[in-house]
N, C-alpha and C positions, 0 to 999 in steps of 0.2 A: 583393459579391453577397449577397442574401437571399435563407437557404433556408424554407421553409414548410413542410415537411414534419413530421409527428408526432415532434417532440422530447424523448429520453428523456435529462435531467440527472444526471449524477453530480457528487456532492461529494465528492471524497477528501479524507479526514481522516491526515495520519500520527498514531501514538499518542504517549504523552507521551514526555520524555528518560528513556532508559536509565539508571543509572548506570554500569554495565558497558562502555558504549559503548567500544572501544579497549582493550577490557583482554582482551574473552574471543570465540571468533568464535561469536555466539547465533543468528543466520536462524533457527528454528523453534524454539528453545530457547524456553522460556517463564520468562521473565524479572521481574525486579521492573520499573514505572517509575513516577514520581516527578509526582506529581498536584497537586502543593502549590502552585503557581504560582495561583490563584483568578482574579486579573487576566486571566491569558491565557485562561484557559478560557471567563470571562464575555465578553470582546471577539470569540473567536469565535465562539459560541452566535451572536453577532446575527447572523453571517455566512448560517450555514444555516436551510433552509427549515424550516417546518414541515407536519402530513400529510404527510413524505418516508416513504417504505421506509428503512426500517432496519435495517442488518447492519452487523458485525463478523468481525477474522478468529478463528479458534477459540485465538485468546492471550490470555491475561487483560489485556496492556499496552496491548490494544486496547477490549475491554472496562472498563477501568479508568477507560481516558482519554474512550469516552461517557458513561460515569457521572459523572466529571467537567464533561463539558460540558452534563451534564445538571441538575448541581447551581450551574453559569453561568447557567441559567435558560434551555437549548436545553429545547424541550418535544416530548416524542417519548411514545410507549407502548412502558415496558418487557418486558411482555407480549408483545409485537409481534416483539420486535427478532430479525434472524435471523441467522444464523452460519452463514458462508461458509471452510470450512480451505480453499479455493486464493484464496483471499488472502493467508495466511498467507507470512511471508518464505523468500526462497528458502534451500532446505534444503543445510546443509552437510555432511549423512551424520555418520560418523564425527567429522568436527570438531568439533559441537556442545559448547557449554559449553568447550570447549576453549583457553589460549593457544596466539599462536601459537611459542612456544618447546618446549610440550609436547604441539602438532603436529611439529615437528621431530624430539624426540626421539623417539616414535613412527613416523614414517614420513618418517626422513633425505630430505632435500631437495624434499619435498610443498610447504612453502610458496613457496620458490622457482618451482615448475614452473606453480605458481597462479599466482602475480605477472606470469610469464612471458604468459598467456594466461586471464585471471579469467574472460573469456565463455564460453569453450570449455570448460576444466576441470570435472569433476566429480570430487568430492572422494570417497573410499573410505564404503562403506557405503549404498549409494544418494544418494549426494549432486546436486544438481542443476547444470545449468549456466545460464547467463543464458538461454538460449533455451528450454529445459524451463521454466522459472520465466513467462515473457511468453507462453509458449504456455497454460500454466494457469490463469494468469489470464485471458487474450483469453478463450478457451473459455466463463469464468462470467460475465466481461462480454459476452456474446451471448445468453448463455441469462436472465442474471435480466432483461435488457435488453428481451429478448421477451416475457417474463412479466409485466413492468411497464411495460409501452410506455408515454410519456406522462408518466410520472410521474418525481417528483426523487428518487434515492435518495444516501441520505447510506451512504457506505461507511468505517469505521474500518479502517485498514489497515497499513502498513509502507510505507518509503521503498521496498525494492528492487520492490514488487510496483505503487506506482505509479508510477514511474519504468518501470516494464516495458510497462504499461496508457500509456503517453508513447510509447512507443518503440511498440509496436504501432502509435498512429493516426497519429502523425508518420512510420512509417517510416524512423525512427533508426535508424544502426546503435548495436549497444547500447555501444561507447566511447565515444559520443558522446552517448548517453543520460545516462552518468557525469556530465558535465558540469552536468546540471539538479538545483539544491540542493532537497532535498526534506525542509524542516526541521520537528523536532519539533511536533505540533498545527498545522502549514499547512496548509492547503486549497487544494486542485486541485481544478477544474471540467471535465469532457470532456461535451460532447453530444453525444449519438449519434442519426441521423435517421434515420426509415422510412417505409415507402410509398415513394415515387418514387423517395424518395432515401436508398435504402436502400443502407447499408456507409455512408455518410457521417458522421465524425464532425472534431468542432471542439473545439478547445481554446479554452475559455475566459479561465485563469484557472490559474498555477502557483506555488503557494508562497506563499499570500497567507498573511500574519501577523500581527497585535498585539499588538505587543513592547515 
């Protein structure tokens, strides 16, 4: 079926490799990552558009990683670029920056009760759960979506917060979301359409990479 309706593109961009990745639990924590890869950065540059809207979530590792693909020879206005914090990964409260051994010794059998049920759980200290997390994201993907009808926006972001933006348009349940690899610097594509055919939105494109 072809839809013709006013098409507004998103590019999700994850940011670069953590190194931390498996060591410490970071969602919101603001993190080093690791921008040195020039090859991958250049091969995706050609991927995304140019004249896109441009945001980032309010983490430097997202920020890091468009300046990176901006020095790949992706042409954007730094000027321009906006910052979006519910994009940002979802928030672990208290855990942040934390292992998980010294989750444990803190709060006796917390990791466990997560493992038990990682969608549902929210961790001490305002922490979020997978559905808080896809609900705040849906939210800004509706609002910049409207603001920019039409236009391609490139979004620099986190695995869990596009993975959530998946689960939203597919109607995933979010274990099954789990499933979709959402690796370092790949690009996911969702279209979102209005006018007639408004709430419509298409997946394009998940996890594209130049490895």
């Amino acid at each position: 079926m072809k839809l013709n309706g006013v098409k507004t593109r998103w590019w999700w961009v994850r940011h670069a490799p953590v190194p931390v990745a498996g060591r410490i639990v970071y969602g919101r924590h603001d993190v080093a990552c690791d921008c040195s890869n020039a090859a991958v950065f250049a091969a995706q540059a050609c991927r995304l558009p140019e004249n896109a809207v441009v945001l980032t979530s309010g983490l430097s590792r997202a920020r890091l990683t468009l300046e990176a693909l901006g020095a790949g020879g992706y042409r954007y206005d730094a000027a321009a670029v906006l910052t979006e914090p519910a994009f940002e990964e979802r928030y672990f409260g208290d855990w942040e920056g934390l292992t998980w051994d010294e989750i444990e010794a803190a709060e006796p059998g917390a990791p466990q009760a997560f493992w038990d049920d990682p969608y549902n759980y929210r961790p001490a200290g305002g922490g979020e759960n997978a559905f808080d997390h896809a609900i705040r994201v849906a939210e800004a993907v509706a609002r910049i979506s409207e603001a920019y009808r039409g236009r391609d926006i490139v979004a620099v972001a986190h695995a869990g917060s596009i993975r959530a933006q998946l689960t939203n348009v597919l109607n995933l349940p979010h274990q099954d979301a789990q499933r979709l690899d959402i690796d370092f610097v790949s690009i996911t594509r969702i279209d979102h359409y209005h006018d007639d055919l408004e709430g419509i939105a298409r997946v394009g494109a998940v996890n594209l990479l130049n490895a």
